[in-house]
C-alpha positions as CSV (number, residue, x, y, z in Angstrom):
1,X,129.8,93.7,99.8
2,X,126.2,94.2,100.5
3,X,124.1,97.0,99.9
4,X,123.7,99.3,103.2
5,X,120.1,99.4,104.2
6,X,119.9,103.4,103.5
7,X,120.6,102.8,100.3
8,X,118.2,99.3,99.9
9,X,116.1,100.5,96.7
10,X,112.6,98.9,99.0
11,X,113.8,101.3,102.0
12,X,115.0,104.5,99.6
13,X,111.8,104.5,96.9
14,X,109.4,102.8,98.5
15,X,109.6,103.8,102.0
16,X,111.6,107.0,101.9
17,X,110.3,108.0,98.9
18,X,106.6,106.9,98.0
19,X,105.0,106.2,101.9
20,X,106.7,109.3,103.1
21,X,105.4,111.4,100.8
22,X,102.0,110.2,101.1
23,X,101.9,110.3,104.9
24,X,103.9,113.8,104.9
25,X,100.3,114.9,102.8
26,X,97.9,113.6,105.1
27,X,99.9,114.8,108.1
28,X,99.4,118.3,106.3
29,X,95.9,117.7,105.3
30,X,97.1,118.5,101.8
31,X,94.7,115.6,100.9
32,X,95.0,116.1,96.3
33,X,98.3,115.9,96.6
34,X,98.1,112.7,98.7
35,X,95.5,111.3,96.9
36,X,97.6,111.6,93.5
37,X,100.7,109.9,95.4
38,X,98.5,107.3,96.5
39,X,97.5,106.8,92.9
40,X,100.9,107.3,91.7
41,X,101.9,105.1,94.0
42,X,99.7,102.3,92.7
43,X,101.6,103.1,89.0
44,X,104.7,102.0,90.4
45,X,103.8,98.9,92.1
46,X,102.0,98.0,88.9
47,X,105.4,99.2,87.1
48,X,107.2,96.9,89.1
49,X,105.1,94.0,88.8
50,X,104.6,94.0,84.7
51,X,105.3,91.1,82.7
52,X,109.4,91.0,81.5
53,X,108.8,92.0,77.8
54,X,107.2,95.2,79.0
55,X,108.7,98.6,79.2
56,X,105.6,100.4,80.1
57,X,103.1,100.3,82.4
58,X,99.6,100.2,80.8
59,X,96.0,100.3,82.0
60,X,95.8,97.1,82.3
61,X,98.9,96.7,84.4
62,X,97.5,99.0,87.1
63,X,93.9,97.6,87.4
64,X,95.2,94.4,87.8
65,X,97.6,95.6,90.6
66,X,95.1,97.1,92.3
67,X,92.3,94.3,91.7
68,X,94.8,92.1,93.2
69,X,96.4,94.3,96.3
70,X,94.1,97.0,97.5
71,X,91.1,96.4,99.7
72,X,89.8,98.2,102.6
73,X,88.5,96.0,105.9
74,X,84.5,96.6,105.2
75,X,82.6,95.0,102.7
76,X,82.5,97.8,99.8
77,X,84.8,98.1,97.7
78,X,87.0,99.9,94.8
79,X,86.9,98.4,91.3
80,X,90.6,98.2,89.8
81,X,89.1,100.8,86.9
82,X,87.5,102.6,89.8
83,X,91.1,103.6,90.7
84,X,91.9,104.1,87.5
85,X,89.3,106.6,86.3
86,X,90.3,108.3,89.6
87,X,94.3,108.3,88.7
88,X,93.6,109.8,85.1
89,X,90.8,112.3,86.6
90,X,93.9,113.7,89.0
91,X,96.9,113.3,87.2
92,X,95.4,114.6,84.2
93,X,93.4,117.5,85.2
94,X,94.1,117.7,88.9
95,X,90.2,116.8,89.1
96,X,87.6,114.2,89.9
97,X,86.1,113.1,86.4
98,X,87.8,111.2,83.7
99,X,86.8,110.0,80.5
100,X,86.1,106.7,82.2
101,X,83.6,108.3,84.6
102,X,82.3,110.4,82.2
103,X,81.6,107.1,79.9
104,X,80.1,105.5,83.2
105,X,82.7,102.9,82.8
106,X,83.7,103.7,86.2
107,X,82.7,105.4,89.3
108,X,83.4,108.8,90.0
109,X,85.5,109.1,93.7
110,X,84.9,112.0,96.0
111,X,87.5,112.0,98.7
112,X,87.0,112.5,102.5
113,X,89.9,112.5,104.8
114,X,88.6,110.1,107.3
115,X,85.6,108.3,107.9
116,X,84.1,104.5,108.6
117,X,83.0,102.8,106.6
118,X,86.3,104.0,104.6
119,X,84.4,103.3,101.4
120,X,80.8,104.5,100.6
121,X,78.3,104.4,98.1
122,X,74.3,105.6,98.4
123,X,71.7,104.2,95.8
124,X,70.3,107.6,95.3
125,X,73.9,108.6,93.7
126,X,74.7,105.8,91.1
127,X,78.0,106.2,89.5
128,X,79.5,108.0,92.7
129,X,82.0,106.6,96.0
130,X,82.9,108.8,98.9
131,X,86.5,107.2,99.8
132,X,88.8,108.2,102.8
133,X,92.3,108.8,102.0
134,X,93.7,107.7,104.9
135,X,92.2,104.5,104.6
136,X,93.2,104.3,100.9
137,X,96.5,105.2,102.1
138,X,96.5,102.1,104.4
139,X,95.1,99.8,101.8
140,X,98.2,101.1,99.3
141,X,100.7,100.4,102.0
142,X,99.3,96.7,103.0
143,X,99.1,96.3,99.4
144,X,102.6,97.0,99.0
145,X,103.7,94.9,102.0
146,X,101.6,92.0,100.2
147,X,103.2,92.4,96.9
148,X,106.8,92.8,98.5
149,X,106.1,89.5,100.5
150,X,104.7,87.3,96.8
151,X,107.6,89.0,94.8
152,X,110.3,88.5,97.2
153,X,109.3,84.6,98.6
154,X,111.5,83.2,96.1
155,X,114.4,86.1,94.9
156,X,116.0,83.9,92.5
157,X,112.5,83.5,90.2
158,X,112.4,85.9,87.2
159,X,109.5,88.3,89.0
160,X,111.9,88.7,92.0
161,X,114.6,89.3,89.6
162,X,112.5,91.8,87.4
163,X,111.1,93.6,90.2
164,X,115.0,94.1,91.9
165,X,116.2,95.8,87.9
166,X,113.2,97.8,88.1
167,X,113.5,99.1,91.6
168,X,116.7,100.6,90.4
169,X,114.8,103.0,88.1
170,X,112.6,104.3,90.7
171,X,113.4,108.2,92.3
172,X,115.8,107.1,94.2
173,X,117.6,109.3,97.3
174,X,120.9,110.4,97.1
175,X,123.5,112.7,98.8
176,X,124.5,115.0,96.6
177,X,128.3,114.5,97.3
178,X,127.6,111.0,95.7
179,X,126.5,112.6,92.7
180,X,129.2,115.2,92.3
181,X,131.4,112.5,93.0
182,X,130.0,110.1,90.2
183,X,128.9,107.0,92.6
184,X,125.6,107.5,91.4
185,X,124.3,104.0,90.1
């Protein structure tokens, strides 16, 4: 018997649990707390996506992720590290510089809730980016559409099968009768 679709680990973590969340933020214009789901959100793709003899997702692992899956629909731009700097700045210290902005290794991001161009820069302010949420929010969730589409086009490869074992350790929703109960997985 097949898993039932409210309990799919792509509908339950990913969709119920990490876009919800982020679009329950911006609906709320609690903007930090969406900004560190988005980023959080970029973890667990790049969580899901690490090679097979990894158990932990590493710098690395989440530039490359977002290098590869996040871009916004005008020419500018976020660097993979860019993203990065920005995750450490707000999971870290719930603020805006890291030790990778600080270094100049990265740009420091100041977040607007909307605006067009979603992404920009000014000469007269080297080392900054002024990014829109809800457009980082979109680029996260076509990202993750992408990624879904290139892990999943062949489910019996060894990325398909990885990402499907890891999806399993994601927060996952659950009724709390189905815990009590034991059916928990």
């Amino acid at each position: 018997m097949g898993t039932a679709f409210s309990e799919d680990p792509v509908m339950n973590a990913i969709h119920k649990g990490i876009r919800a969340g982020i679009d329950l933020t911006i609906e709320h214009n609690c903007l930090s707390s969406a900004v560190a789901l988005i980023l959080s959100g970029i973890d667990a793709m790049a969580y899901l996506a690490m090679p097979e003899n990894q158990e932990d997702v590493t710098r690395r692992d989440f530039v490359e992720w977002a290098e590869k899956y996040i871009h916004f629909p005008e020419h500018e731009q976020l660097t993979g590290l860019d993203l990065y700097g920005a995750r450490c700045a707000i999971l870290h210290s719930f603020g805006a510089q890291s030790k990778l902005s600080k270094e100049g290794k990265c740009r420091l991001i100041l977040w607007m809730d909307h605006a067009f161009p979603p992404v920009l820069s000014k000469p007269e302010l080297p080392g900054y980016v002024m990014v829109a949420v809800d457009s980082l929010r979109d680029a996260l969730s076509a990202g993750i559409d992408q990624f879904l589409i290139d892990v999943f086009k062949d489910p019996k490869s060894i990325r398909a099968r990885l990402a499907n074992k890891r999806l399993n350790t994601l927060i996952q929703k659950m009724r709390t009768e189905d815990v009590l109960l034991e059916k928990a997985p």
